[in-house]
Every structure is written in C-alpha cells, then in structure tokens.
N, C-alpha and C positions, 0 to 999 in steps of 0.2 A: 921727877922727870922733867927735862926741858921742855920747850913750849915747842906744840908742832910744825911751828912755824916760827922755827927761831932763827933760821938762815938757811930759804928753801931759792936756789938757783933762776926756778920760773913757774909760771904756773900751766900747764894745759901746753906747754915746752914753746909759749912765749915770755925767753929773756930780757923783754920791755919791763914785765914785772918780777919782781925777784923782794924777797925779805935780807935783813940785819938786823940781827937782836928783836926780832919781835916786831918789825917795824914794816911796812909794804913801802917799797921804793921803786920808780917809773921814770922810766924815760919817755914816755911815751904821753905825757902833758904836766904843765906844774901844777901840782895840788893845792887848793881854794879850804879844801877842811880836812881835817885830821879827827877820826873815831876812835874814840879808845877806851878798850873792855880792862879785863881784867889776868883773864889768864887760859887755856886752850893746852891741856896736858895731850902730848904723846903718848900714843902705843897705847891706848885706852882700848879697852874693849868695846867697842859699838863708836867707839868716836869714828864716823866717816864724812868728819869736813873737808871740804877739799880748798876750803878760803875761811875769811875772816868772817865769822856769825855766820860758818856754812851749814848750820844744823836748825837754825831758826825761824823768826819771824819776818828777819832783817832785808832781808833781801826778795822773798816774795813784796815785801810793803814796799822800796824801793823801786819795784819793775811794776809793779800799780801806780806809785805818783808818774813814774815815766813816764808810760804810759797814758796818764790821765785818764788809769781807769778806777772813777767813780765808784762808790758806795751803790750798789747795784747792775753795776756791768759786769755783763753773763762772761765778760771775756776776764775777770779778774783772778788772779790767784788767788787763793783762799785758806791754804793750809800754810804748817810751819813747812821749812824745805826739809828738814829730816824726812818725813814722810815721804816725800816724791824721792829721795837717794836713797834707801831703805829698798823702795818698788825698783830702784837702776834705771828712772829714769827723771835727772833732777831737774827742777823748775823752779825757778830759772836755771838754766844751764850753766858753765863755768863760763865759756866764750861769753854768755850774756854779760854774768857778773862782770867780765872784766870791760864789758862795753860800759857796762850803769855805772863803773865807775869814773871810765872816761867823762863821759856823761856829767857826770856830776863832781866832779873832777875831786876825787877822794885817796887818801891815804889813810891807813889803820895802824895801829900801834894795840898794845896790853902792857899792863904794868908791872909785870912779872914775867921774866924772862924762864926761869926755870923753878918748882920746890922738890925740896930735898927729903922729902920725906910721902910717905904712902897719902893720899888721902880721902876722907870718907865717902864723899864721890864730886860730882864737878859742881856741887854749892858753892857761893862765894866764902860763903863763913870757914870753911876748910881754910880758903887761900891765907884769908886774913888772919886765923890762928897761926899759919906759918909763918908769913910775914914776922906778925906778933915776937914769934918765939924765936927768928932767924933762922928760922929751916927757910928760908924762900932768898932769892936773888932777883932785886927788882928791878927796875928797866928805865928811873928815873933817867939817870943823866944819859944813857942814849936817848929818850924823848927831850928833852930837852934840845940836846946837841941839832936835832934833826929838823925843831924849830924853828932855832934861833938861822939855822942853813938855810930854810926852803921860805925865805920871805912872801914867796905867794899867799900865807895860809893866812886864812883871816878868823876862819871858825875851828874852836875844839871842841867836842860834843863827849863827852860821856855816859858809856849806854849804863851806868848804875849810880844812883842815888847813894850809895852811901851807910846807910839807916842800917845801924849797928855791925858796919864795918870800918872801924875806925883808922883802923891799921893800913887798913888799902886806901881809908881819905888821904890818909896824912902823908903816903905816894904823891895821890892827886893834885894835895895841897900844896905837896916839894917843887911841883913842873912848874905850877901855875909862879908862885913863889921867883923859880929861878929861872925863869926865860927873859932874856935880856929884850924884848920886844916890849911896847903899849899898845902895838895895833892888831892886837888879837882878843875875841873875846873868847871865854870860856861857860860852859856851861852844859848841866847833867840834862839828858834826857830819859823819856821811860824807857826801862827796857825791852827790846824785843824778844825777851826769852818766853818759852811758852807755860811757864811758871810764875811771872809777871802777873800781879793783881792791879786792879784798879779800884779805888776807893767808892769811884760813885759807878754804880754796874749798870747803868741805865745808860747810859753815853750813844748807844749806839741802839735804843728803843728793848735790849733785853738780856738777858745773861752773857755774860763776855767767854766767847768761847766760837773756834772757827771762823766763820767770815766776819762776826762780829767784833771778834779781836783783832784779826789783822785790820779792817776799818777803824777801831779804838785807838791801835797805835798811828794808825797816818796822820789820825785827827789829832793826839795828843802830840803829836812831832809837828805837825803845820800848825795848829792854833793855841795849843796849850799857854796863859798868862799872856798870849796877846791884846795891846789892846783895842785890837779892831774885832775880835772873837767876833762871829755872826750867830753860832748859838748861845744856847741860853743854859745848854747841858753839859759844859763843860767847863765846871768852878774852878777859882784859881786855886793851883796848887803848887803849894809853898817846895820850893828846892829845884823846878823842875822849868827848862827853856824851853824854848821851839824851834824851830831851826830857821834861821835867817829868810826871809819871804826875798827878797834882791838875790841872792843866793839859788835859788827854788826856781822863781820865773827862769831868769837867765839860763838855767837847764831845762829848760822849756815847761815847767810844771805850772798848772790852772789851779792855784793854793784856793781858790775860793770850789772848787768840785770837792775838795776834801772836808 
C-alpha cells in the first residue's frame, strides 16, 4: 500500500502545506530541519493520523518544549496523541501541529514511499524485510532531490536507530552519501513511538511510562551526548544525537527546563 501521505493536496484544507512522494512541502516558511521516519501505510485499520507521527509521542513532546512546559507542569501533555484522536478530540490539534511546525520550522519526509506487499503490522522489521526482498519502493532520491533544493536546512534527525534494520539504514545511508551539500548535519534520534525503550528506566526517577516517557524523550532529544548535559542520569548513548540547542532557543525553547 502507498504511504498515506504520499501526495496529499493540504492539510486541515491549508494549501501552504501539501505532500510529494512522502515528503511535507510549505510555502509558508523555509525549512531549518528535516524529520525522517520510515514509512506510514494507508487504509490501515485504526491508522487515524492525520500528519507526520500523528499517532504518537511526537508531537505532544514538541507542544511541551514550546511551550516550555517543564517536567512538572500541570499544563503539560502527557499521553501519546493516538489516545486523545481515538476520544475525537486531538492534542495537539492539527491547526497546532501545523503552527509547531512553523515554529520550529520543520519539514518531514519517510523513506518508503509505498510496499507492495501485505504486512505484519506497522513494526519497522516488516518494512525493512520488504525493502530487503524488493517488495518496497524507497523514497531515497526524492529526499535527496528536496535537499540538495531547500538550502535552508541545516539539521536531519532520524526518529529510528537503526538496530537490526539494516535494509532501511542502507536507505539512510544512500541520502546522507548523495546529497551534494557539507552544511548539513545528520543524525538518529530516540524515537517517539510509544513502543520505544529506554536502556536506563530511571531517567526520569521511575518506570518510563506516561508522563514519564514523554519527559524521557524531551530530555533525550535536548541533552542526549551533550557535552554541557546538567544531569548526571543520563549516560551517553552510543548512535543517538540531540537536537541542535541554536536551533531550540531561536524557537524560543528554555533547553535548560528540559
């Protein structure tokens, strides 16, 4: 099945934002980073995203650093956004999302435009067996094409590690490889999915789950392998970036609340 978002007009019926091949394109500011998953099947049963990582972690933790709402404020999101579009009534809203991305002046891509065959369910490892076997149609060189065009971008983040998906690095590996650019960095971050582990479960004083995980991923997207870190609980861990602190302030985020 194609990718839900494989060439959608607009979203929430503002044609500022619109898809190509899997890709989110705006008129509506030049994009500074570029996010990019892995794949987002159509016509799924319970798939009700209505954006890029609209069923997850992503985008609650987004509208908390925007906010600058802190590890402890009664005003913070706390759940994955599946849950509040499930109840019909999503938080962050779509109109939000497409503000937090102004905001933080964001484009998204996945590296699989369409697979061609059934799969087990929305696991990476599915993707990457397709990949693997050529049932999948990847989305390299339109990413590419779109960064070598949008000279603004200066950060690329990938919400997945990688760890025994090989098939889908060797995608990641092709962009980074063929983008005719030096002034772009790249680099995996943890993912937002609510499937997502964490190695050390203490991070956040106790089992990672609910407010404690969306707090775990803010912390491990702001301070992860920095070396100004200000805790003491959160060891370096090998594969994984942070997201640009000059990047963060400039969208008005307080990196040290996080």
């Amino acid at each position: 099945m194609p990718h839900i978002f494989l060439n959608t007009p607009n979203f929430n019926g503002d044609n500022r934002f619109y898809t190509n091949s899997a890709i989110l394109h705006t008129t509506h500011y030049k994009p500074k980073v570029l996010i990019i998953g892995t794949y987002n099947e159509a016509n799924v049963q319970g798939n009700l995203a209505d954006f890029f990582y609209g069923r997850n972690y992503f985008w609650p933790v987004m509208y908390n650093l925007a906010n600058n709402l802190a590890p402890g404020n009664i005003n913070q999101l706390t759940s994955s956004r599946k849950r509040s579009l499930i109840a019909g009534a999503p938080n962050p809203t779509l109109n939000q999302i497409l503000e937090l991305c102004k905001q933080f002046e964001l484009a998204f891509a996945d590296l699989v435009q369409d697979v061609l065959v059934p799969l087990g369910n929305h696991d990476d490892k599915y993707v990457n067996n397709a990949v693997r076997n050529g049932q999948a149609i990847d989305n390299v060189a339109p990413i590419v094409e779109f960064l070598n065009n949008n000279p603004t971008i200066e950060f690329v983040y990938c919400t997945t590690k990688f760890s025994q998906l090989h098939h889908l690095e060797i995608l990641w590996n092709q962009i980074i490889e063929n983008v005719n650019r030096t002034n772009i960095t790249f680099g995996c971050i943890r993912t937002p999915s609510p499937q997502g582990g964490f190695p050390d479960q203490n991070i956040m004083g106790g089992v990672i789950n609910g407010t404690a995980k969306i707090n775990a991923i803010a912390r491990y997207w702001v301070w992860v392998n920095h070396p100004a870190i200000p805790y003491g609980n959160l060891p370096f861990q090998n594969g994984f970036t942070h997201f640009n602190h000059n990047w963060l302030i400039n969208a008005g985020i307080d990196v040290n609340l996080f």
